[in-house]
C-alpha positions as CSV (number, residue, x, y, z in Angstrom):
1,X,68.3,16.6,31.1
2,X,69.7,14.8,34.2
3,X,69.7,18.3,36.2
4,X,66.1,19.0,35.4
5,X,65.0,15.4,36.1
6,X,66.8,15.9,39.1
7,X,64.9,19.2,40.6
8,X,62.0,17.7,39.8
9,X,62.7,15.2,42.0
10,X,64.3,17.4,44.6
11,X,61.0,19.3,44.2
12,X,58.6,16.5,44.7
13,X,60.7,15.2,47.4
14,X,60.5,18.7,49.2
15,X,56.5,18.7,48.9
16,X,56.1,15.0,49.5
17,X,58.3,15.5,52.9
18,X,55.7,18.4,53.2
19,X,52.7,16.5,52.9
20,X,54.2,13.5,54.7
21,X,51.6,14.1,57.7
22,X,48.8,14.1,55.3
23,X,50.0,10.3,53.7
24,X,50.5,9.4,57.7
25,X,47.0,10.6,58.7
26,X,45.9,8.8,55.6
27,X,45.2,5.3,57.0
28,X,44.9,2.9,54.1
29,X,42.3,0.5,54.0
30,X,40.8,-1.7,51.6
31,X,37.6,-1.8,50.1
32,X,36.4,-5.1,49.5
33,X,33.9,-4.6,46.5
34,X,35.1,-4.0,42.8
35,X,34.5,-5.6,39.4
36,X,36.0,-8.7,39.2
37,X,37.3,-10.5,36.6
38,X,36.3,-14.2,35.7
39,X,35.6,-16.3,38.9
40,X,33.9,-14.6,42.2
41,X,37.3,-14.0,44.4
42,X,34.6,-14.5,47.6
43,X,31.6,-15.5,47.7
44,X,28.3,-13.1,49.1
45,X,28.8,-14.6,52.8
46,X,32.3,-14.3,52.6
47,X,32.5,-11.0,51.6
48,X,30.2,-9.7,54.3
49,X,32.6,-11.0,57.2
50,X,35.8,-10.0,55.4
51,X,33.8,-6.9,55.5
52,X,32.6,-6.3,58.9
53,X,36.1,-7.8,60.3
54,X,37.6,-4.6,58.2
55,X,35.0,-2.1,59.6
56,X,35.6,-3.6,63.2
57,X,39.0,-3.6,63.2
58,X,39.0,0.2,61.7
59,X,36.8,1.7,64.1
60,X,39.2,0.0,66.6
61,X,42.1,1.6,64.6
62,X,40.9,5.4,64.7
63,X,40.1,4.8,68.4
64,X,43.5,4.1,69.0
65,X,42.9,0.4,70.5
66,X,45.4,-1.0,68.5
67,X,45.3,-4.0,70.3
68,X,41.6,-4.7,69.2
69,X,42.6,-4.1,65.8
70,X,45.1,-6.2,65.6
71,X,42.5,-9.1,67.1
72,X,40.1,-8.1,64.1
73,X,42.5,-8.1,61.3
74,X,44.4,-11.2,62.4
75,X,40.9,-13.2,62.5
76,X,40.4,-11.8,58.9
77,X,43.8,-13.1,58.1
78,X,43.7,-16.4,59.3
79,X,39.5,-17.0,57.5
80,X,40.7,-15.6,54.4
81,X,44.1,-16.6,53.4
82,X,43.8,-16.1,49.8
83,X,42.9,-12.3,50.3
84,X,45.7,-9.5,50.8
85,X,43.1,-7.7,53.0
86,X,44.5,-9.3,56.3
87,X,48.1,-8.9,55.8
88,X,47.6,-5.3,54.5
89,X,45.6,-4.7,57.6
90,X,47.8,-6.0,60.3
91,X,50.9,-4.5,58.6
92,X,49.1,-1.4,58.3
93,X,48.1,-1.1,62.3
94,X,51.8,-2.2,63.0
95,X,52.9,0.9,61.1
96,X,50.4,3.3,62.6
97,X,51.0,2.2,66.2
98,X,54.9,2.6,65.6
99,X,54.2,6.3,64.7
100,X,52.1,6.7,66.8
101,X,54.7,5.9,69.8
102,X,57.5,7.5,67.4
103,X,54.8,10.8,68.0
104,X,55.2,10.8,64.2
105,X,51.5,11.2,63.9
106,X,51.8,14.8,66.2
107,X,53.0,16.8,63.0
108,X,51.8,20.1,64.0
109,X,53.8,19.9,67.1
110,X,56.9,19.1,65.1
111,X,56.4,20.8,61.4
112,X,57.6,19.5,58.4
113,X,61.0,19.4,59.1
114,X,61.7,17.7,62.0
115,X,59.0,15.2,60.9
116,X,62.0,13.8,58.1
117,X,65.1,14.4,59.9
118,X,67.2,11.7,60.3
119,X,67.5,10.4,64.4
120,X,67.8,8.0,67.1
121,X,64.5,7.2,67.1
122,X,64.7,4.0,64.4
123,X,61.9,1.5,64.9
124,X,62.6,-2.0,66.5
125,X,64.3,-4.1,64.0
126,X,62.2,-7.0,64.9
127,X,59.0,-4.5,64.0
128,X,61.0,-3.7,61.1
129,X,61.3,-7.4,59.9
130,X,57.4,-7.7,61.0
131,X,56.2,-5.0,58.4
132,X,57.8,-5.8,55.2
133,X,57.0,-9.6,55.8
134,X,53.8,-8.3,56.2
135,X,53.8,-6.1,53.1
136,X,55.4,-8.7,51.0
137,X,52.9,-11.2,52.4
138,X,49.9,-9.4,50.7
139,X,51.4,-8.1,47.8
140,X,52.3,-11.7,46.8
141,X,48.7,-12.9,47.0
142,X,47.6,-9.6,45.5
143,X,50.0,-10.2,42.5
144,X,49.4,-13.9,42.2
145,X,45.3,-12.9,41.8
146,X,46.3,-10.4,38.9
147,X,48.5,-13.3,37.2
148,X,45.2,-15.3,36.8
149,X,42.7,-12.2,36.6
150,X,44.9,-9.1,35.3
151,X,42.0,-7.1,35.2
152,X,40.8,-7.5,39.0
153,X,40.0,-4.1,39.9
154,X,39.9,-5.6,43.5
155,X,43.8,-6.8,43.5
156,X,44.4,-3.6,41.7
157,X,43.5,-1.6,44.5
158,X,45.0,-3.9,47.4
159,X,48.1,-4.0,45.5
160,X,48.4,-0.1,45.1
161,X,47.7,0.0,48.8
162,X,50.6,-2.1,49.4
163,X,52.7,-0.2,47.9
164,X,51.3,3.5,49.5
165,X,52.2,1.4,53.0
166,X,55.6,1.0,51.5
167,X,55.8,4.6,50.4
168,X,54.8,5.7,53.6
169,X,57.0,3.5,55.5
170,X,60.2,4.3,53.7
171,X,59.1,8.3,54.2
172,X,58.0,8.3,57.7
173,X,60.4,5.7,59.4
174,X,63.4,5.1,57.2
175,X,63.4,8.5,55.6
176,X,64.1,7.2,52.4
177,X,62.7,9.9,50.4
178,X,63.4,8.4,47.1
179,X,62.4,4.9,47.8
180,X,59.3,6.7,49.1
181,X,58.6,8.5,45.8
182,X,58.8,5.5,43.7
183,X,57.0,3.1,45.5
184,X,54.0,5.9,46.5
185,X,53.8,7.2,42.3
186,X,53.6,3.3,41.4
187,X,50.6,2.9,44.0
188,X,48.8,5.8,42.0
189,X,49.3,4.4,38.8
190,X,48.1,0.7,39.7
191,X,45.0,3.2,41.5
192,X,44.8,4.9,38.0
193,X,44.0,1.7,36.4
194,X,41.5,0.6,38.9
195,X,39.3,3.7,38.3
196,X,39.6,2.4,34.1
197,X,38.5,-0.6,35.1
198,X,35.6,0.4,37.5
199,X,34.8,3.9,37.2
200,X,32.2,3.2,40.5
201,X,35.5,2.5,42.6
202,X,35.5,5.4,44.5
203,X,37.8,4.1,47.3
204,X,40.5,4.2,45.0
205,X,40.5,7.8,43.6
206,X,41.9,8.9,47.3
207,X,45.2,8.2,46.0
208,X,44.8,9.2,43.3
209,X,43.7,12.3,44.3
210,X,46.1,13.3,47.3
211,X,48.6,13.5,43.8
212,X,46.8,15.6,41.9
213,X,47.0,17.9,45.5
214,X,50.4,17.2,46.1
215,X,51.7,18.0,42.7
216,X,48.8,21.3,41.9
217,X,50.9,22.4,45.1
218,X,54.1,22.8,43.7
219,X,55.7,26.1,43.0
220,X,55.2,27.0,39.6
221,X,59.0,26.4,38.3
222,X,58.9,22.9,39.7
223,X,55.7,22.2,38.2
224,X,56.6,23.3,34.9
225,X,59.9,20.9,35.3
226,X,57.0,18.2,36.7
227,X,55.1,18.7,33.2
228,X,58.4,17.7,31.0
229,X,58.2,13.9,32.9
230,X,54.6,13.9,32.6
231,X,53.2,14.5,35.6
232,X,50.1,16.5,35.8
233,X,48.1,17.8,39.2
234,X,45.4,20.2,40.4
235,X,44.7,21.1,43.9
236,X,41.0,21.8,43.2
237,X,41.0,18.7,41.3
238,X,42.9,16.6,44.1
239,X,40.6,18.2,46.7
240,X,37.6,17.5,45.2
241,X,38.6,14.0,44.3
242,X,39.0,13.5,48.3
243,X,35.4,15.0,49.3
244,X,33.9,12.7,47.0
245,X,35.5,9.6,48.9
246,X,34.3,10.8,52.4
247,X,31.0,11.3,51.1
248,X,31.0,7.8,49.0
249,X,33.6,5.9,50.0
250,X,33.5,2.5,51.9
251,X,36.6,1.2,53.1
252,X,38.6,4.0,52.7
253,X,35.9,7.1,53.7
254,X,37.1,8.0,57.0
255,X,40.7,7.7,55.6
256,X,39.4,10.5,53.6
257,X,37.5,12.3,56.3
258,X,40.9,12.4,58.0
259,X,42.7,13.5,54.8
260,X,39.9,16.8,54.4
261,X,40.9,18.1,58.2
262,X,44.2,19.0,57.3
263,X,44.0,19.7,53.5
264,X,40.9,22.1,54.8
265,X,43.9,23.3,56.9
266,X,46.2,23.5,54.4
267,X,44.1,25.8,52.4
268,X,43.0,28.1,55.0
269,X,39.5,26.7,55.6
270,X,40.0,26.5,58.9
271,X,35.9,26.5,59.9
272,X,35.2,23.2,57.8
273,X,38.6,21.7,59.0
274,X,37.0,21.9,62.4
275,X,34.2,20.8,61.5
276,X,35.4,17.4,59.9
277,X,37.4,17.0,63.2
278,X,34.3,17.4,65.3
279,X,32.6,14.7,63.5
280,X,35.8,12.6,63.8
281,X,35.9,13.1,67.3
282,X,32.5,12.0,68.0
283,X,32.2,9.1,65.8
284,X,36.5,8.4,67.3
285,X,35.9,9.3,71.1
286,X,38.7,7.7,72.1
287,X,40.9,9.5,69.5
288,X,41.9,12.4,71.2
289,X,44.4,13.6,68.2
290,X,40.9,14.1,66.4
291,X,40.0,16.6,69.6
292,X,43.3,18.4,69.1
293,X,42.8,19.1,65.4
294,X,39.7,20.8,66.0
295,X,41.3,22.4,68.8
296,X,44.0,24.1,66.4
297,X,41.9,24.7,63.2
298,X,39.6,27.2,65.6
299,X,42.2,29.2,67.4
300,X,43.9,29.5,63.6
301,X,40.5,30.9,62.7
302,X,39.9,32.4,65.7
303,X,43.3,34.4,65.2
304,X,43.2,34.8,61.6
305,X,43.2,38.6,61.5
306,X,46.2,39.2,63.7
307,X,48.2,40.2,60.9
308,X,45.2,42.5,59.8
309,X,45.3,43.6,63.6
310,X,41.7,42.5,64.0
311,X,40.7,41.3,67.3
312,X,40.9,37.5,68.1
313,X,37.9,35.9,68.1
314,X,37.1,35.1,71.6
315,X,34.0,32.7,70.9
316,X,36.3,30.3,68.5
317,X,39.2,30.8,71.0
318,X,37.3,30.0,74.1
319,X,35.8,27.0,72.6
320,X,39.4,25.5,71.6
321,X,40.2,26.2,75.0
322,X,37.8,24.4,76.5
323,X,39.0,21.5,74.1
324,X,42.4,21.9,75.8
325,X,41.2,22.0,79.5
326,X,38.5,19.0,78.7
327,X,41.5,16.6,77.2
328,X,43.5,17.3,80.6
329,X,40.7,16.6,82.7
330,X,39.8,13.4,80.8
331,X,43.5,12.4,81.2
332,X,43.8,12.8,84.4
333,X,40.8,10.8,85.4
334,X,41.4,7.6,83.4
335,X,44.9,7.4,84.7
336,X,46.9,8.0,80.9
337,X,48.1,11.5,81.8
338,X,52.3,11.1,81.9
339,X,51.4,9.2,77.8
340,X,49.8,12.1,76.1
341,X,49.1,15.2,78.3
342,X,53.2,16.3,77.3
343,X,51.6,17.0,73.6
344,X,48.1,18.5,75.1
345,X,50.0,21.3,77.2
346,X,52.1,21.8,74.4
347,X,49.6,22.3,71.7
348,X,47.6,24.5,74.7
349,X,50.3,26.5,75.3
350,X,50.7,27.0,71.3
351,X,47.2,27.9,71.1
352,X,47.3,30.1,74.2
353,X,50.5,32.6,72.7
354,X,48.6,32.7,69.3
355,X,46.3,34.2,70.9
356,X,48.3,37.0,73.0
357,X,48.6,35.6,76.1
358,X,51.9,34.7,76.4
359,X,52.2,34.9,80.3
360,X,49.4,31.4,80.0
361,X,51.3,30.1,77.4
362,X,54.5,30.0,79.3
363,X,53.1,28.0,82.0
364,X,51.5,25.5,79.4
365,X,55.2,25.1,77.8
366,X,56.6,24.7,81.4
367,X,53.9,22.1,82.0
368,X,54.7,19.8,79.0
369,X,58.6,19.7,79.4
370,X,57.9,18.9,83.2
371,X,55.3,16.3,82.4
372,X,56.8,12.9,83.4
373,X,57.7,10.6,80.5
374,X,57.5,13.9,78.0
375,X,59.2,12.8,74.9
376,X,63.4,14.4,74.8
377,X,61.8,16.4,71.2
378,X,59.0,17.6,72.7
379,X,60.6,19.1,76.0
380,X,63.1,20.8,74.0
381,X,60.8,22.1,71.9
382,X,58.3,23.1,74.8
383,X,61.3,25.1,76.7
384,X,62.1,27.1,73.8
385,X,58.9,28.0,73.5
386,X,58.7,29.2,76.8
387,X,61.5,31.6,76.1
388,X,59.3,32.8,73.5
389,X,56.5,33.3,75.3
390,X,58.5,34.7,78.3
391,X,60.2,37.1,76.4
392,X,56.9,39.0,74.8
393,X,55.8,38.6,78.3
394,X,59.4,41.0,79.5
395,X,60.3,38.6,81.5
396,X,63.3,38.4,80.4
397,X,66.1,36.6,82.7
398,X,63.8,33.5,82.7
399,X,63.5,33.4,79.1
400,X,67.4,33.7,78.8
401,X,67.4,30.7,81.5
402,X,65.2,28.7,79.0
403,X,67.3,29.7,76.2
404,X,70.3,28.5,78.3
405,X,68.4,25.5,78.6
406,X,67.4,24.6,75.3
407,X,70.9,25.0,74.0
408,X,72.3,22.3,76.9
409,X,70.0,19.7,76.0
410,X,70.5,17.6,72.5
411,X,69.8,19.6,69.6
412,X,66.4,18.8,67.8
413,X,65.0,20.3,65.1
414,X,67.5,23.4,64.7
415,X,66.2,24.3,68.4
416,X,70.0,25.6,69.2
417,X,70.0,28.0,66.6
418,X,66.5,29.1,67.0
419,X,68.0,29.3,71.0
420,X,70.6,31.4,70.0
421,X,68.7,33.7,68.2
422,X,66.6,34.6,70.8
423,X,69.4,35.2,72.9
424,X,70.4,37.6,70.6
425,X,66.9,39.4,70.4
426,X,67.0,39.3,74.1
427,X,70.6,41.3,74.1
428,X,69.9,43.9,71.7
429,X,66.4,44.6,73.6
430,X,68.1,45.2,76.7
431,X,71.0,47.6,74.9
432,X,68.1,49.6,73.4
433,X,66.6,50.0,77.3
């Protein structure tokens, strides 16, 4: 029994480091309505500025000023003491603007695995301390509500959001995949029994419902091991349990708006995960991650039929270009370019050799290793791609320099072996001359 419990858990470990991206995406926010249980927690008035402190400092949030976020949600902190809502908030932006410098929210550039391997890149032990007073901040008021009204659907939910911050903390910074688990399936349960309680609580069935994804996605052995501990999923159910946030959700909508651009993804939809990241992007101007989502969906359906050799689309391709050469202009104008054009050339040049032109793509790879400031990850990464893309472009004595390259720099990623390879590729091609 032990070794079955354990590949489950090995399993759901494996799909929760897969899905990791989606649970950082997934900013969690409150939702300050509910049923609640014996006295009013707030009153009307309030509610509404607990409310539109939230919705300020969220916009604020998905535009990236984290600076005005932290302004909104500290006021709503120091008016409303006896609610988790600020403490959940602040701690909330501390952990997204930590990944966000960490480039932990740039998972396509990195995939899945590089996104949980351990590194040097630990947070700031003083930002460390900060969160989990934070966190233990609001889950104390949250549980200190329940112990006089155990049927608050209100401290329900805030407390289950706690604990998802927890989850995705220990995951995404401390890598503790187990800790992780435990602390992200206990948010779902405490979300379980908010939906019981109020039924019109739509906020909280986005938890609720990224599990039902995450465990409909296992492989069919695991989830058959996942069935003996009782855990039960559906990716159609999961999926559909997100749409209906973004569509009636109120503190957590564009959480799930967010969510539905890479599930779409995920699932191949790549039209409507471009579309979801258009919308993002306009209502989020100053988000530009938002610009490179849509970017990617539409060269993956704009190159969908490769493997069919189909022709690439050139409409959806030239439009995700145009993202690419828009974001680089925009940089360069306002000044920011050495803090994020490393990822935009990157992600071009990624774009660019999907599409066949590899000679582009090289110089796009070239680009973001040379950027100043470029993260150490990322330039390793972006020369090995170059030897990629310089090798299908026979250029082969500079892609056997990059190679060279790649494998003198600190390994990252499995980037040495990946090095090697092509090294290999490159000698048999030119024994076969």
């Amino acid at each position: 029994m032990s070794e079955t419990r354990n590949a489950y858990n090995n399993s759901v470990k494996r799909l929760f480091a897969g899905c990791a991206a989606v649970v950082v995406a997934l900013l969690l926010a409150g939702s300050a309505r509910g049923r609640q249980s014996g006295d009013r927690w707030l009153g009307d008035e309030e509610r509404g500025r607990l409310e539109q402190l939230r919705d300020g400092g969220n916009r604020a949030l998905y535009n990236l000023d984290f600076a005005a976020a932290r302004a909104c949600f500290s006021e709503l902190a120091r008016l409303f003491p006896q609610h988790p809502a600020g403490s959940q908030y602040l701690a909330n932006t501390l952990l997204f603007e930590t990944l966000y410098k960490m480039g932990r929210l740039h998972a396509p550039l990195y995939g899945t695995k590089s996104f949980h391997t351990q590194g040097d890149d630990k947070a700031d032990p003083e930002l460390a301390n900060r969160f989990w007073s934070l966190t233990r901040d609001a889950q104390q008021v949250a549980s200190a509500r329940l112990k006089q009204h155990p049927d608050d659907a209100e401290a329900l939910y805030y407390l289950g959001n706690v604990l998802a911050l927890k989850a995705t903390y220990e995951e995404a910074v401390e890598h503790k995949h187990t800790a992780a688990l435990s602390d992200g399936c206990k948010a779902v349960e405490l979300h379980r029994q908010v939906i019981k309680l109020d039924p019109k609580y739509p906020d909280a069935e986005l938890t609720v419902g990224l599990y039902d994804y995450i465990v409909g996605s296992l492989p069919l052995p695991a989830k058959l091991v996942a069935g003996v501990f009782g855990a039960r999923g559906s990716k159609k159910r999961g999926l559909a349990a997100v749409e209906r946030v973004a569509k009636e959700g109120t503190g957590a909508r564009d959480q799930a708006r967010t969510l539905l651009v890479i599930l779409y993804a995920r699932e191949k939809r790549y039209g409507e995960a471009a579309e979801q990241a258009r919308q993002l992007a306009a209502d989020f101007p100053r988000n530009y991650l938002y610009q490179l989502e849509a970017a990617d969906s539409l060269i993956e359906q704009a190159t969908a039929g490769k493997a069919k050799h189909k022709p690439v689309d050139a409409g959806g391709a030239g439009e995700a270009f145009a993202i690419y050469e828009a974001l680089l202009h925009d940089r360069e104008a306002d000044g920011t370019t050495a803090q994020v054009s490393d990822l935009i050339h990157f992600r071009y040049g990624e774009a660019l050799l999907k599409s066949g032109r590899a000679e582009l793509a090289a110089e796009e790879f070239l680009a973001a290793a040379k950027t100043e400031g470029a993260g150490e990850e990322l330039a390793t990464m972006a020369h090995l791609q170059a030897a990629r893309a310089l090798g299908a472009s026979n250029r082969r004595d500079e892609a056997t320099a990059q190679y060279r390259l790649v494998l003198s720099r600190p390994d990252v990623t499995g980037a040495h072996d990946e090095a090697r390879k092509g090294l290999d590729d490159l000698t048999a091609r030119r024994q076969t001359r």
